[in-house]
C-alpha positions, 0 to 999 in steps of 0.5 A: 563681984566673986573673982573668977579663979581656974582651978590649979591642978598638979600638972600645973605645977612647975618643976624648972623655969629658967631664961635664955641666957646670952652667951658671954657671961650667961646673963639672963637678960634676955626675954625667952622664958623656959618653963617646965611642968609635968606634961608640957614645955612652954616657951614664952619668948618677946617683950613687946609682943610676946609669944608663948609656944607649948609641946606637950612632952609626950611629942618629944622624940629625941633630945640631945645637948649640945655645949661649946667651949663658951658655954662649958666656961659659963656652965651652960648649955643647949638642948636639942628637941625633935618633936612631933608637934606641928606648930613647934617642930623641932626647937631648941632650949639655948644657953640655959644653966645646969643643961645636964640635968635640965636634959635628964629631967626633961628626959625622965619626964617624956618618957613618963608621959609616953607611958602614961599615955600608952604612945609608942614610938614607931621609927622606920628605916628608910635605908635599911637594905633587905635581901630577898630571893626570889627564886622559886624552889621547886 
């Protein structure tokens, strides 16, 4: 019997992948996997039942990083993710190491996919004071 192979394509390809570290010590004994290719963000998190989360990077609104004292020790960090996504939301990378260039890459790369496809980013201010006059000059 020929075995059913899907073909591998260069989106695919996996550019970092790290595992949610604990705090102390920054073990990765944990069962959240992070990876990261091209386009997306995948999220694979549980041991007896696992659940895998995707965001495509092109969703990515706002990324930030955030380190405690802790995590500066242990040389961690986390990033903060604002999405569009609807199952995802807003999420957050936790406790995974080099957290400043992880973040930069993950930067770099949604703001390659935004380009690519040709999405803009329409932010509105909802507490922007505008002063009309509405006096008719005659």
């Amino acid at each position: 019997m020929a075995e059913s192979t899907l073909p591998q394509a260069n989106q695919n390809e996996l550019l970092w992948r790290d595992r949610k570290r604990t705090k102390l010590f920054a073990l990765p004994w944990t069962f959240t996997v992070y990876r990261l290719t091209k386009d997306r963000l995948l999220i694979k998190r549980g041991f007896f039942t696992t659940r895998e989360d995707e965001v495509r990077l092109y969703r990515i609104l706002d990324i930030s990083l955030k380190r405690t004292l802790l995590q500066k020790i242990f040389g961690t960090g986390s990033i903060l993710c604002h999405s569009s996504d609807k199952t995802m939301g807003d999420f957050e990378i936790i406790n995974v190491k080099r957290s400043y260039e992880v973040k930069n890459l993950l930067s770099d790369l949604v703001e390659q996919e935004r380009m690519a496809k040709r999405v803009s980013n329409r932010e509105f201010m909802s507490d922007m004071e505008c002063d009309f006059d509405e006096e008719d000059e005659a």
